[in-house]
C-alpha positions in Angstrom: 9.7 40.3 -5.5 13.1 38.9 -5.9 16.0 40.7 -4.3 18.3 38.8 -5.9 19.7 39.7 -9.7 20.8 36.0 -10.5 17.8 34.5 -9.7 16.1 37.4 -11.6 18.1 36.7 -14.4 17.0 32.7 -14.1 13.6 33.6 -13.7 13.9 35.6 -16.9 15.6 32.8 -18.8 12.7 30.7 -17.9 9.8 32.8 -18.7 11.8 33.2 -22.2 12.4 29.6 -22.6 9.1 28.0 -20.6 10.1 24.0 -22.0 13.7 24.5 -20.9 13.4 21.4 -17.9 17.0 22.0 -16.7 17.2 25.7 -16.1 13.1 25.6 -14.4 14.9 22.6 -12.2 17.9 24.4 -11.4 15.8 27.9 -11.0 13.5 25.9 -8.7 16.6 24.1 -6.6 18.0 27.7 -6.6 14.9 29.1 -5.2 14.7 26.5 -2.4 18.0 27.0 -1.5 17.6 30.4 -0.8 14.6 30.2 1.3 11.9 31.3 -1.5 9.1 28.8 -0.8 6.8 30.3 -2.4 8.3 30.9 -5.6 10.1 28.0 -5.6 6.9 25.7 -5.3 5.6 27.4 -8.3 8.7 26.7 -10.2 8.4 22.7 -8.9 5.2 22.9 -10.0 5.8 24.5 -13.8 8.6 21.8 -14.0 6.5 19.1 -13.4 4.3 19.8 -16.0 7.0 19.1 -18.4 8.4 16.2 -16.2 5.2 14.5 -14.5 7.1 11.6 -13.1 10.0 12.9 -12.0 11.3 12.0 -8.5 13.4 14.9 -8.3 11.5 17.6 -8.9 8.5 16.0 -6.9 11.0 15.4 -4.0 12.1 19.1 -4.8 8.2 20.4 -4.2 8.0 17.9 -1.4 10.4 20.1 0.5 8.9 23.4 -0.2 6.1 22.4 0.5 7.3 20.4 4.3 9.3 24.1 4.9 6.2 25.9 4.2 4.3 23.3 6.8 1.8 22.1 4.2 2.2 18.5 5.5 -0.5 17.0 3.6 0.5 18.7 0.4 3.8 17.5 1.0 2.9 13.7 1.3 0.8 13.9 -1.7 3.4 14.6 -3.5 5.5 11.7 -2.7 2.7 9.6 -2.4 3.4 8.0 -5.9 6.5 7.3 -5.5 6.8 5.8 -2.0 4.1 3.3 -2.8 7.0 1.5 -4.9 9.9 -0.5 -3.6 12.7 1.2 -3.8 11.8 5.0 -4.0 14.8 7.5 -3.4 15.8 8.0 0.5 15.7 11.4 0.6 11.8 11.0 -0.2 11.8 8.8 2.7 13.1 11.4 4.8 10.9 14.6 3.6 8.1 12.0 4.1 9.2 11.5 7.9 9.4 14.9 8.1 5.8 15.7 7.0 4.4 12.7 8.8 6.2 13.9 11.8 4.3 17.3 11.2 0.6 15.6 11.2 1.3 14.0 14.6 1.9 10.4 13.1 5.0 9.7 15.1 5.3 5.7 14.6 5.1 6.1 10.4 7.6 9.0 10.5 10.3 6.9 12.8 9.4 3.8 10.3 10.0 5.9 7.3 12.9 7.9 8.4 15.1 4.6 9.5 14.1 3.0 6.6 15.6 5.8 4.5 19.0 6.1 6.3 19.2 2.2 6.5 19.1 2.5 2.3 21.6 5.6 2.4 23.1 7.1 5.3 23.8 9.8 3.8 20.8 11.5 4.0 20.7 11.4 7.6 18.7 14.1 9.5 20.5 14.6 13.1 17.9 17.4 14.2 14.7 15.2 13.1 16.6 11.9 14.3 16.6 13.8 17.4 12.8 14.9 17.7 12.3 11.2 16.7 14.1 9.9 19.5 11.5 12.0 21.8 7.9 12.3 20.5 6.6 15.8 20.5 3.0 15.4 19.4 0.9 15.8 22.5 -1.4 12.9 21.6 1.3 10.1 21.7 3.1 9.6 24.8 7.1 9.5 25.1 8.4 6.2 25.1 10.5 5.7 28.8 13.9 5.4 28.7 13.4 0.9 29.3 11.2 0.4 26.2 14.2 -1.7 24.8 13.8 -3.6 27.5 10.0 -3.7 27.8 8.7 -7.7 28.3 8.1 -9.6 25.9 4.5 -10.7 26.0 4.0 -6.7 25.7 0.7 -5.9 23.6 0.8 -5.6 19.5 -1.4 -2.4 18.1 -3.0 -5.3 16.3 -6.6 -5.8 16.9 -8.9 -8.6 16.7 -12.6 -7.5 14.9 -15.1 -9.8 13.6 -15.6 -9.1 9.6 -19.7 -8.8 7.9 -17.6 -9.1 4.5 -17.9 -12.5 2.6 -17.2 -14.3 -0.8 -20.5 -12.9 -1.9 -19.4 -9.6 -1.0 -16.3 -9.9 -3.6 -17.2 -9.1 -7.4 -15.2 -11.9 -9.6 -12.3 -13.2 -9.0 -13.9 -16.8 -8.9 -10.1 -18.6 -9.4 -8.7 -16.1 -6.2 -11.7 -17.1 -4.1 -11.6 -20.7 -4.6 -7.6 -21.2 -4.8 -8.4 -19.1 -0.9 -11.4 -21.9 -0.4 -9.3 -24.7 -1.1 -6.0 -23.8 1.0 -7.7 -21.5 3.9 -11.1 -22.2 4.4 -11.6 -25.9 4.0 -9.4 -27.5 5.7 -11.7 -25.6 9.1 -14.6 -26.5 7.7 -14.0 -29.6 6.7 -11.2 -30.8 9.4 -12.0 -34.6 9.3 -11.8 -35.4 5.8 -8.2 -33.1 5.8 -6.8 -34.9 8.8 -7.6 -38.3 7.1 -4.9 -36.9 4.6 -2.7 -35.4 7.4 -3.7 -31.8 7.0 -3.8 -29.6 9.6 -5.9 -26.0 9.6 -3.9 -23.3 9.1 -1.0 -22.3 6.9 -0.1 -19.4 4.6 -1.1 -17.6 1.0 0.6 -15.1 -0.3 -1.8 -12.5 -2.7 -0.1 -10.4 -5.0 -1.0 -8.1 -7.3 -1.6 -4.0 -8.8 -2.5 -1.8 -6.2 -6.2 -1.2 -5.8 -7.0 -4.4 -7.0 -9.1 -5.4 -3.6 -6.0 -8.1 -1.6 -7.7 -6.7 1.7 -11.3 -7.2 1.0 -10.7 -10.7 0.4 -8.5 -11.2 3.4 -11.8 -9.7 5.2 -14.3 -12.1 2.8 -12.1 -15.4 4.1 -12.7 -13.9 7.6 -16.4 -13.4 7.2 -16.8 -16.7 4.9 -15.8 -18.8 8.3 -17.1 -16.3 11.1 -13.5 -16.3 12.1 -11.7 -13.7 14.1 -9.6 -11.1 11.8 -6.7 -9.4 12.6 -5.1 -6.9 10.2 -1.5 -5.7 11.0 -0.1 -2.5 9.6 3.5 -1.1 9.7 2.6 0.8 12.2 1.3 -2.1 14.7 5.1 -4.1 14.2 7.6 -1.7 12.9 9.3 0.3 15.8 12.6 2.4 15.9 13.6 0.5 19.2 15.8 -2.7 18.3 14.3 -5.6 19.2 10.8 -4.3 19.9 9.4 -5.0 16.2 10.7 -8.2 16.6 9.1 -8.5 19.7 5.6 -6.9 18.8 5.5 -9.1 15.7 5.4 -11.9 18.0 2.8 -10.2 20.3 1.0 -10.2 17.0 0.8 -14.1 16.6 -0.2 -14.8 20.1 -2.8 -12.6 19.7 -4.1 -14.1 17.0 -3.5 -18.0 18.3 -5.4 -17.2 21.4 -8.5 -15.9 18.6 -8.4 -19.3 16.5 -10.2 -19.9 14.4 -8.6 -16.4 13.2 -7.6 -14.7 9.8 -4.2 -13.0 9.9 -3.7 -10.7 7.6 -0.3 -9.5 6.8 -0.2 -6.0 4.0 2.6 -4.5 2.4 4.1 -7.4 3.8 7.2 -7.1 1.4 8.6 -4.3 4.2 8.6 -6.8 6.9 9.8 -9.6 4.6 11.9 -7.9 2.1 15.1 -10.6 0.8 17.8 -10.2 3.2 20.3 -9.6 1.0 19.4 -6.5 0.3 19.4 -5.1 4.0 22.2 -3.1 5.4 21.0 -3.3 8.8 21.3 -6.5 11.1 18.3 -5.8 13.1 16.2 -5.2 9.8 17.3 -8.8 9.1 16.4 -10.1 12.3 12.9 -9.1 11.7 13.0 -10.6 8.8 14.2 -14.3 10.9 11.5 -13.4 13.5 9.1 -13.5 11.1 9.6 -17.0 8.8 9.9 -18.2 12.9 6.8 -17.6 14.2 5.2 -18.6 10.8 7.3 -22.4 11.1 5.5 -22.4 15.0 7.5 -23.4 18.4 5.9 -26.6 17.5 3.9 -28.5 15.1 0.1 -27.2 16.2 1.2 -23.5 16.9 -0.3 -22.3 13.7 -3.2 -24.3 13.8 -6.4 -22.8 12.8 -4.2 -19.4 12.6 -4.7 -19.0 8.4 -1.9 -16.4 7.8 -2.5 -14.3 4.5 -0.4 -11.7 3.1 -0.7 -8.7 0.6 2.0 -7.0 -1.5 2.2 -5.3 -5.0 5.9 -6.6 -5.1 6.4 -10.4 -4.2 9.8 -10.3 -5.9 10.8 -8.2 -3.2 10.4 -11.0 -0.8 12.8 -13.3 0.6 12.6 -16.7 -0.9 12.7 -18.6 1.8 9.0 -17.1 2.8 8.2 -19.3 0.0 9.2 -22.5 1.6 6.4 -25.1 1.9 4.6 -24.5 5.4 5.4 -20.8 4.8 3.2 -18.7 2.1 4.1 -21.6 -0.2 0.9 -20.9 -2.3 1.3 -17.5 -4.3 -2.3 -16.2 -5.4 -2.6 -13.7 -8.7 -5.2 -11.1 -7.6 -5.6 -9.7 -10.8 -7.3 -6.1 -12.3 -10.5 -7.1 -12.7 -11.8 -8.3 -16.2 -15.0 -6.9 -18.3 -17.6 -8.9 -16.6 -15.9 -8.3 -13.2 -15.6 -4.6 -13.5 -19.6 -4.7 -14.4 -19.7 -6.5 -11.0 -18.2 -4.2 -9.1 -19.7 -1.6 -10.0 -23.4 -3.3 -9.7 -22.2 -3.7 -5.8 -21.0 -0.2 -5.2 -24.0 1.2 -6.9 -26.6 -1.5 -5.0 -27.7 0.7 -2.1 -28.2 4.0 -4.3 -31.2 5.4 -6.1 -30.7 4.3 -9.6 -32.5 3.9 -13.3 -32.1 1.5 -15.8 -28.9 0.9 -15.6 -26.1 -1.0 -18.6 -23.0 -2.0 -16.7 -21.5 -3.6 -18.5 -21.2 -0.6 -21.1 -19.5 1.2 -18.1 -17.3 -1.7 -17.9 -16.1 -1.5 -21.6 -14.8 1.8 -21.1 -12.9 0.9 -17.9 -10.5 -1.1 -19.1 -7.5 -1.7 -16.6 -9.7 0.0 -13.7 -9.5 -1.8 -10.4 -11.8 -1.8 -7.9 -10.7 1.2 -6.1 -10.5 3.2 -10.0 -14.2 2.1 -10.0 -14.9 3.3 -6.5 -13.9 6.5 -7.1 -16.0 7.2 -10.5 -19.1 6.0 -8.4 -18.0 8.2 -5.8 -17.5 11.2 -8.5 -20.7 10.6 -10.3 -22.4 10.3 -6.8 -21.5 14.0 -6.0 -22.7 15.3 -9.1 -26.0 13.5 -8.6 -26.1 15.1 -5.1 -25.5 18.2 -6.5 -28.6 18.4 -8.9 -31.0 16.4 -6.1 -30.3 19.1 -3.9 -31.0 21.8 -6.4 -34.4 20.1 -7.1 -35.2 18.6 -3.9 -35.7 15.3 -4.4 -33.2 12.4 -4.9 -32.8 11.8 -8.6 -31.8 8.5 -10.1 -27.9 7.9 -11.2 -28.2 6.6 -14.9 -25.9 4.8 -16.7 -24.5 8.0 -18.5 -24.1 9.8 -15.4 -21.2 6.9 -15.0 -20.2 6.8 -18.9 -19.4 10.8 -18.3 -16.7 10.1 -15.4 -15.5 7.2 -16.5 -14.4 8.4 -19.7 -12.3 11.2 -18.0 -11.2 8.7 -15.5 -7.3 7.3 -15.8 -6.4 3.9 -14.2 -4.4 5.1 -11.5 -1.6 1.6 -11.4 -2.4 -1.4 -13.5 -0.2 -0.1 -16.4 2.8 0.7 -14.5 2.7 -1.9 -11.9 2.3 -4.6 -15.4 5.4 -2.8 -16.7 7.3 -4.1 -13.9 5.9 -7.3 -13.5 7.0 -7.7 -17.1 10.7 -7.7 -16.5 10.9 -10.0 -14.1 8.3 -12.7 -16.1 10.4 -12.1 -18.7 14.3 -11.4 -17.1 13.8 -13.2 -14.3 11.7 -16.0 -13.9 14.2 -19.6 -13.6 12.0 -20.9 -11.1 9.0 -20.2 -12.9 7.6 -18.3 -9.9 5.8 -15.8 -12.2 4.3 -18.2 -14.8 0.7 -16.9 -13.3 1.1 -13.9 -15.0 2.4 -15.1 -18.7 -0.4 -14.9 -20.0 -1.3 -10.9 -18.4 2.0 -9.8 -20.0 2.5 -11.8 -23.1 -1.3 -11.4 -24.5 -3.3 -8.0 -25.6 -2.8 -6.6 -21.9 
């Protein structure tokens, strides 16, 4: 019960006037401010209902729900919004906080300095301060000299062998060969490329919606040559030390030079290469140098047999220069996945289960702008149901092609649309140097 008569009197207002988005925002913010989680979650939550993409009010039920130490809740809330460039600072922050709640103390410094570098205004000194010493018992304090640590000192990077290949990759026949042609090759193939004066090695960057499978075919290039693989996070380069991401980027590309022939695979690589004009902070820009340096190689044969790719949802994002030949100087559309390549994928997610007669492709017509990871998660939906009723009868019973039809046609495309929106304005605003031509014909035709 609220002991206060002027947020009685809000709270009134609202439940006389439940459409009113500005008084169930400000009664929310009042809420907050006054140390009623509880009440002012539900509030967040009502106003959300009117207002479902609203950063505010989801950075508003981000902090009741961080106060309130629902970490999780807290991220999956800003979860939509920090998976764009750009996203407010403060979200950056509350996301730092709850991060810094689950233990993960590398993504909380990374998101917390990235914030502040944007706006310093949001500053936190009391979480820049448990930052500064890590308090989760399963990662150890960094001593006092890690600014200074040596230079050959270990990336978080990993080298694994991938049992993914082309064959393993649903459609996307122009992707896989543009890969073929640039990547693969020049290794397979090295005498016929050095007649020409073509080393092995170089750089693609793959763009495209989220979901739409960039890192199974960095893995499938891996696995198509039997190469090494090596796939870098933010967490493996990005540190809060300056100088140390700079220094385990490097780490990174030893690593992978002394596992040639080896697949390097760069994602959301538009926070590591973001345009440096846009960066407030000089060591943030010297990250950015460090990188286009140890792509150009201390010399001509550093890179060779290294096969750099990268993976972002926003290439405009990146600095041109990355673009320079030598560089990523081959962009590669990975688009949402078309009729036949949506049956596809979902004939290889469903291949190891017990199934009847099944009609893809009429799962496939109703999917329209699903990618692969929308189509994972209606085989993963209709999966349970169908484990539900084997269990009941005792027996595995075959998915059919309804049991698909039924999710699918509750399913929403969780990206494709917005992330199309955007690409639109720049194919259309901001395209001189016909960078985006790929993707006239995605945003000028029926999609």
């Amino acid at each position: 019960m609220l002991d206060d008569a002027g947020l009685q009197a809000l709270r009134e207002a609202a439940r006389l006037s439940p459409d009113n988005l500005p008084l169930r925002r400000h009664l929310a913010e009042q809420l907050l401010t006054k140390g009623y989680l509880a009440d002012a979650e539900a509030e967040f939550r009502a106003a959300l209902l009117l207002a479902p993409k609203d950063p505010g009010i989801s950075a508003g039920l981000a902090e009741a729900f961080v106060r309130q130490s629902a970490h999780g809740a807290a991220l999956s809330a800003l979860e939509p919004f920090l998976a764009s460039p750009g996203y407010p600072p403060r979200m950056g922050v509350l996301a730092a906080r709850a991060l810094l709640g689950e233990g993960d103390f590398g993504r909380a410094a990374y998101r917390y300095h990235e914030a502040i570098a944007r706006d310093a205004s949001v500053a936190d000194p009391e979480l820049a301060a448990r930052l500064t010493t890590p308090v989760a018992p399963s990662v150890p304090a960094a001593p006092p000299q890690y600014a200074t640590t040596p230079a050959d000192a270990p990336s978080g990077a990993e080298v694994e062998k991938s049992k993914v290949t082309f064959a393993d990759v649903a459609g996307m026949d122009a992707v896989k060969e543009a890969l073929r042609v640039k990547l693969l090759l020049p290794l397979q193939q090295p005498e016929l490329f050095a007649a020409y004066g073509k080393r092995a090695g170089g750089g693609v960057l793959m763009y495209g919606p989220p979901g739409a499978g960039k890192t199974h075919l960095a893995r499938a290039a891996a696995g198509e040559l039997g190469a090494s693989f090596v796939n870098v996070g933010l967490s493996d380069i990005l540190d809060m030390y300056v100088g140390s991401s700079e220094r385990n980027l490097r780490a990174t590309f030893d690593l992978a030079r002394r596992s040639r022939p080896c697949v390097l695979f760069f994602d959301e690589v538009d926070a590591l290469a973001a345009r440096r004009s846009d960066m407030r902070q000089a060591h943030t820009r010297q990250l950015v140098n460090q990188f286009l340096a140890e792509l150009d190689g201390v010399d001509q044969d550093a890179n060779e047999g290294v096969l750099v790719l990268a993976a972002t949802n926003a290439p405009w994002y990146i600095d041109v220069a990355f673009r320079r030949p030598g560089r990523f100087d081959q962009l590669v559309f990975v688009p949402p996945p078309d009729a036949s390549a949506r049956a596809a994928i979902l004939r290889l997610l469903c291949r190891d289960k017990p199934l009847a007669e099944m009609d893809f492709d009429a799962v496939a017509r109703v999917t329209d702008h699903f990618v692969g990871a929308d189509l994972k998660g209606v085989v993963d939906r209709a999966v349970e149901v169908k484990l539900q009723q084997s269990l009941s009868a005792g027996r595995p019973i075959p998915m059919t092609t309804n049991d698909l039809l039924a999710v699918a046609q509750n399913a929403r495309p969780t990206a494709v649309r917005e992330w199309l929106a955007t690409a639109r304005n720049y194919v259309l605003h901001a395209n001189e140097s016909g960078a985006w031509d790929e993707l006239m014909p995605w945003i000028k035709g029926k999609r």
